[in-house]
Phi, psi and omega in degrees: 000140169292146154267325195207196170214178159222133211232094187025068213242138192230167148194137178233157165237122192044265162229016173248102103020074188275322150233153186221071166074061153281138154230161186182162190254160200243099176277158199284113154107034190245140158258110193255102165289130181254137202228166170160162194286121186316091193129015212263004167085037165296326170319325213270321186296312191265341175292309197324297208300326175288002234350064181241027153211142180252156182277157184305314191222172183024230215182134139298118190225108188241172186275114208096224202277159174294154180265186169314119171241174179221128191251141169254123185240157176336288178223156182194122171305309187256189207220014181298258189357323200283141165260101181271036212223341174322169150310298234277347158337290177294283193333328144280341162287325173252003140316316162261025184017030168288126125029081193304322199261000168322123162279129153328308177271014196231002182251178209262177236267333189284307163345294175324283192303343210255303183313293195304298160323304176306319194299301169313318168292341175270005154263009166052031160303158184294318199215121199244115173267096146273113186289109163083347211300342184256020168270137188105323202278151178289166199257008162269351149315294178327299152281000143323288188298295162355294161304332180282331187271326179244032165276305218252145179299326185292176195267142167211128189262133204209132168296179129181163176214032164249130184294302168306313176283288225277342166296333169243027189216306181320130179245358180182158188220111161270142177250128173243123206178105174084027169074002209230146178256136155318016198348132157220172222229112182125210188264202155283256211342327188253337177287307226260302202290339166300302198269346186289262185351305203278322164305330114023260170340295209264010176243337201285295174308355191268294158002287221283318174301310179274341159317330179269353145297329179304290187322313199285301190300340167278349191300315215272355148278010084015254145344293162312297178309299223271305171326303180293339174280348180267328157323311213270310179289354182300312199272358190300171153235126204066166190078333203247148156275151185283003135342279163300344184290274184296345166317291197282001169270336190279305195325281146011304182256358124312337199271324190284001174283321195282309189307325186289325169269353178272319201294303186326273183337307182310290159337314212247010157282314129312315163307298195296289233230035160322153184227104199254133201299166196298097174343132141336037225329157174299151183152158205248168179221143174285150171216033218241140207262114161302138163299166150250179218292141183256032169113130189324306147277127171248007132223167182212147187226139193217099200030055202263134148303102176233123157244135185250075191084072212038044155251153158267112167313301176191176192209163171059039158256122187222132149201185134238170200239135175242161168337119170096340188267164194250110171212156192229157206270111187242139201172152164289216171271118151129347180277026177078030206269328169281332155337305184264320170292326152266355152310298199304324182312317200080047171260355204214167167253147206186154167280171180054188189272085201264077186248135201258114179300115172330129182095355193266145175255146189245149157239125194243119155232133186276142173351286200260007158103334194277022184271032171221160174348034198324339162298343176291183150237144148359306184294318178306272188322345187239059155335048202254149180288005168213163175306305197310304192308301164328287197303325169261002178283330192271336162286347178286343187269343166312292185306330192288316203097003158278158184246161191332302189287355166262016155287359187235007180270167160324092138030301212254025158281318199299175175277168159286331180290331209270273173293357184278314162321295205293314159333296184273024155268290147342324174279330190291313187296316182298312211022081188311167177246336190221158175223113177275116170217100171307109191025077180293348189254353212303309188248025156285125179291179201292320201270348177293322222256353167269354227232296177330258177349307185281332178264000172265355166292308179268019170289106200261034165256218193242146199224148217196039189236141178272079191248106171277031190260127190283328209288312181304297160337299167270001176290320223251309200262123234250332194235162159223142124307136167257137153233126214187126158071086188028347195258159152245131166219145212274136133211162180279076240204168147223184224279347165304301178303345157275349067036286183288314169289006190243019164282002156305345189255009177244049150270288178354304178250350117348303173285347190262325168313314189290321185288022203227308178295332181281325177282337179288314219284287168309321184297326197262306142014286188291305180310322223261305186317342187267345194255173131260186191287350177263359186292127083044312194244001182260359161257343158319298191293324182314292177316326186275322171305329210263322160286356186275324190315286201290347183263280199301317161306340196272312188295326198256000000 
């Protein structure tokens, strides 16, 4: 069954051509990754499908009356929008452990994200758009949501560039690319090895077509010479009878009888079973070069302390960092991880001890990209005194994927995915000795972040990131920061192996989930007990006892 379609759906902005007559089926109770290069109009899909944009051409249509929707959007500054007042809210807030007294507007980005999500989700619509959802969040949040999507009944169109997410929630992958959209039947994982096979296919037939143009086309230049030499003896004059005059005038006007059906035939073989070669994919290319190493060691932490607005983040940290290591920073949302990259910075104040080698450049990229001018354009901000110098900053930004004009725009014209490129254009110019990178992947579209990923492997400096993208995480990292039990330590792990080692501990944490659901239990308990049944807020609350109910049977 449908919930809805798209029905030869155009959509233009001036004279750029965002979609051009996609149609495609929306299945009822399906989780659908929309996946496609950054600008490549996914966003632009789900307001159609939300309806705060109408299409140029065709039609959205779905069946029967429209259903509920929940527009989930990348980002919002602010909490107008948000509904706290639902049930099933607190009941997702304490799932994800925010806080009951959390502010919004004072919390940190995994927080937000964690706050924004409960509200939408507790509004239990037929058709759920989520922009992103999984930027920020901690992986045990992550895999929170993961359950929740595929628990639930309703239809969900979910934005996403985490890999590990559209592999463990997807039932179809629309690809959107070069303006035209893709149905593939399956994960990523099964999406990206389908459309790999099909590129394949379609370059080995493409190959096979044009050879057979090549052949046909020397038969008919072929052909052409010998017309033309029977023309020229046709036309001679004297030495010849008139006899051979005309031989070579009949010969002359077969062979162009023949060129004219080799050509038709050719044409019209084409017409039917044209083969057109395989689009390029969109992608970017990385480049970032390290200085050199200043020495065996590049930090060192010594009993460091940090407290945060009188909490203690964490205490009793010793570790040191040597030349070269890759190491990433794993922890929950709120546990210090951004904290700490602004301690190395000399951004924060802290106890103990912190030593840096001398001489070292650090390139720090922050979550959302905003720590430069936005007023600047591009041309300003990366500046150099001669054309050569001009000339290759501007193929690095080529490779990054900007185009000519966005080289004269505002900074805060860009997208976030946008400025996480120019930041790391910046690391390219710089050749940094070290690189702090706070969810680096976070607004990279698929091919950026694979592009990323290959080129911080041969990046011969010291790497440092904070990541909930796991695919990266185990791609990238030789090392982990724990931060746990008030503390961060160091081990030499890389994250599968820490992975493995900590499933030895979940009979544990099996147990701390039944005590955590049995205290919700009592909590709603109580609340159900104060209301009657006509209360407004008592089949809401109903409903939520009866999943904590069903949940705790399952654990036990």
């Amino acid at each position: 069954m449908l919930i809805g379609t798209l029905n030869q759906v155009s959509v233009a902005h001036g004279e750029t051509v965002i979609f051009d007559g996609v149609s495609a089926d929306i299945p009822e109770g399906a989780c659908i990754a929309i996946v496609g290069a950054n600008g490549a109009g996914k966003t632009t899909l789900l307001s159609l499908l939300a309806g705060e944009r109408v299409p140029t051409s065709g039609s959205v249509n779905w069946n029967g009356k429209p259903p509920s929707i929940t527009y989930f959007r990348q980002e919002q500054e602010d909490e107008g929008t948000i509904d706290w007042e639902r049930a099933e809210t607190h009941t997702y807030r304490r799932k994800w452990k925010v806080p009951e007294r959390a502010e919004y507007s004072s919390a940190s980005g995994g927080e937000r994200m964690k706050m924004r999500l409960s509200s939408a989700l507790a509004e239990k619509s037929r058709l759920n758009l989520l922009d992103e959802p999984t930027n920020h969040l901690d992986s045990d949040s992550l895999e929170e949501l993961i359950r929740i999507i595929n628990e639930d009944v309703g239809t969900y169109l979910i934005v996403s560039h985490d890999r590990h997410f559209i592999d463990r929630t997807a039932d179809f992958v629309f690809e959107i690319e070069h303006g035209k959209l893709t149905v593939y039947k399956g994960n990523y994982t099964q999406y990206r090895n389908l459309k790999d096979a099909n590129r394949e296919v379609q370059l080995k037939h493409y190959g096979q077509q044009q050879r057979k143009i090549e052949q046909v086309e020397e038969q008919i230049a072929e052909l052409e010479n010998w017309s033309a030499k029977a023309h020229a003896e046709s036309t001679k004059k004297g030495g010849r009878m008139m006899g051979a005059k005309e031989y070579f005038r009949m010969k002359a006007k077969k062979r162009d009888v023949q060129i004219r059906s080799k050509h038709k035939r050719l044409e019209g073989e084409l017409e039917k079973d044209r083969i057109e070669k395989p689009k390029d994919e969109i992608g970017v290319s990385f480049d970032v070069k390290g200085g050199k190493k200043k020495g065996k060691r590049v930090m060192e932490l010594k009993d460091v302390r940090k407290l945060f607005s009188g909490h203690e983040l964490f205490a009793d940290v010793s570790f040191t960092v040597q030349a070269g290591e890759r190491i990433g920073l794993i922890g929950p949302n709120g546990a210090g991880k951004s904290t700490l990259f602004r301690m190395i910075l000399g951004e924060e104040n802290y106890k103990g001890n912190l030593w840096k080698t001398n001489g070292m450049t650090i390139g720090y990229l922050s979550q959302t990209a905003t720590d430069f001018p936005k007023d600047m354009t591009m041309a300003n901000y990366f500046h150099v005194d001669t054309f050569r110098e001009q000339g290759v900053i501007r193929t690095h930004l080529t490779n990054l994927g900007f185009s000519k004009q966005q080289w004269d725009l505002p900074l805060s014209d860009l997208s976030v995915g946008e400025r996480v490129k120019v930041k790391l254009m910046q690391f390219i110019v710089e050749e940094t000795d070290v690189l702090l990178l706070d969810e680096p992947t976070n607004h990279l579209d698929l091919p950026s972040r694979e592009e990323l990923e290959k080129t911080l492997e041969t990046f011969p400096g010291t790497l440092l990131f904070a990541s909930h993208d796991r695919y990266f995480t185990e791609r990238m990292a030789d090392g982990l920061l724990l931060f746990e039990q008030g503390t961060v330590r160091k081990i030499p792990l890389t994250y599968a192996e820490w992975q493995e080692r900590s499933a030895i501990v979940q009979p544990e944490k099996t147990a701390d989930e039944r005590l955590r659901l049995e205290t919700e239990l009592q909590a709603v308990l109580g609340q159900l007990s104060m209301m009657k049944q006509g209360d407004k807020r008592y089949a809401d609350l109903d409903k939520v006892f009866n999943e904590l109910s069903r949940r705790l049977r399952a654990l036990k």
